[in-house]
Phi, psi and omega in degrees: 000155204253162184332300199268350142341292206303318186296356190246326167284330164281288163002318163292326174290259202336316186287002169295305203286324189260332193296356168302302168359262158327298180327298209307314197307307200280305208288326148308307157318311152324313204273302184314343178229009186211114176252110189205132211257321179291310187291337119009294200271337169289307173283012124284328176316305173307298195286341167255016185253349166307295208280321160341279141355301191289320159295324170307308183290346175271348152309275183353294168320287210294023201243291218260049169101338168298145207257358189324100224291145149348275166349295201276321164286001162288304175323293200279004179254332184298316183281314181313003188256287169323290178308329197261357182234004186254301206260351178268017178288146189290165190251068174260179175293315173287359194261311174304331205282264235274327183324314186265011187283310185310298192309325181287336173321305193275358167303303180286349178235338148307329144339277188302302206305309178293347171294337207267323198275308164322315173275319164298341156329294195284318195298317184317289165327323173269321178272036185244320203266326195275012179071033189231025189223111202299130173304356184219022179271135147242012156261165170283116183236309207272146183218118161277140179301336207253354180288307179311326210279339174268006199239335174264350157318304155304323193296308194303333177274345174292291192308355162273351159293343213246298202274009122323287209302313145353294192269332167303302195287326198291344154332298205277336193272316135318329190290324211283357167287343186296138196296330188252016154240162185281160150022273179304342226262303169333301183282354181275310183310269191329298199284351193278293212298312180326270201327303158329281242246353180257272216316318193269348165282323172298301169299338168291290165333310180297341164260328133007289212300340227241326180284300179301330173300323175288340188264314164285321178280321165342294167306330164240033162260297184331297187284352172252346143304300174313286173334313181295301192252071169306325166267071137053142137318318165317262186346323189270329170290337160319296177325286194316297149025264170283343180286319176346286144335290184297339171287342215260314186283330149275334159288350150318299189294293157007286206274346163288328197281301195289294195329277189343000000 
């Protein structure tokens, strides 16, 4: 793909993404006041044809050059797995016990997905116009100081998803003692812990990173101020200043030595 292809099919991504969002955001709502078992099987039916999706087209990317981490793409095929075991769960007594935990989960991470698609939006776009931005990245690798105030915003709410996903296995890992449960309830608790423990060690990692980036560029704004202005303004006035002083204090002396 030639530059403004790759930019617009990623551009396309993100808008998948968010407007999936939504769907998931209203059909999550839907679910939460209305117990109807087609509507149920329609908003999973969604989540594993979303995440789905969501790995191809990030093939694609990682084809035309995106930097996208491992991890996130490990992610998004474990909840198509998730989804797809989500939606063959037997219609039981443990399925009501966990149904409504599930729906506000996905209320709450249709959220984040929409804070995430904004602050990335925007980052993408400014370092894309300042020319420091790959036509086909969707993680934050590149950091600017005006970048922190958006990423520590976002950190509390990702990590309250991660400690949902947390509470999602240990929920299904009690449920899985209940005399009417299957399968599924064990393995959902495992891919619940997975996603936990990849997401919030991935993400943890990134901020080191992001604090020493920051750090180094602070530091090499600094030596290219310096290089621009090796003298201060202050610094020159001093200078004059003093040379100033020192003519005035030889011409004293001058005129003491011929006085003499």
């Amino acid at each position: 793909m030639c530059a403004k292809p790759k930019f617009r099919y990623k551009d396309e991504y993100e808008k998948f993404k968010l407007v999936l969002s939504g769907i998931g955001f209203v059909l999550s709502v839907c679910n939460l006041f209305i117990s109807v078992r087609v509507l149920e099987l329609s908003f999973m039916f969604l989540l594993v044809w979303y995440y789905c999706t969501l790995t191809i087209r990030e093939s694609i990317l990682k084809v035309n050059g995106s930097r996208i981490k491992g991890w996130w793409r490990l992610h998004h095929f474990i909840s198509t797995v998730v989804s797809g075991v989500l939606l063959i769960w037997p219609n039981t007594a443990v399925w009501y016990e966990f149904r409504g935990q599930l729906m506000w989960f996905n209320v709450y991470v249709s959220f984040v997905q929409y804070l995430q698609f904004r602050y990335q939006r925007g980052v993408l776009y400014r370092l894309k116009a300042l020319g420091e931005r790959h036509n086909m990245d969707i993680t934050i690798e590149g950091f600017h100081s005006w970048m922190w105030r958006g990423l520590s915003f976002l950190l509390p709410f990702l990590y309250t998803v991660y400690m949902f996903q947390l509470y999602n296995a240990y929920t299904l890992y009690q449920l899985s003692y209940h005399p009417d449960a299957t399968w599924q309830v064990p393995f959902l608790a495992l891919m619940f812990f997975v996603l936990f423990l990849g997401n919030i060690v991935t993400t943890s990692m990134v901020i080191p990173q992001k604090l020493h980036e920051r750090m180094k560029l602070t530091y090499q704004l600094g030596l290219d101020r310096i290089r621009k202005y090796p003298t201060s303004p202050v610094n020159t006035h001093k200078t004059v200043v003093s040379e100033e002083t020192n003519a005035a204090a030889s011409s004293d002396s001058d005129k003491l030595n011929k006085s003499e």
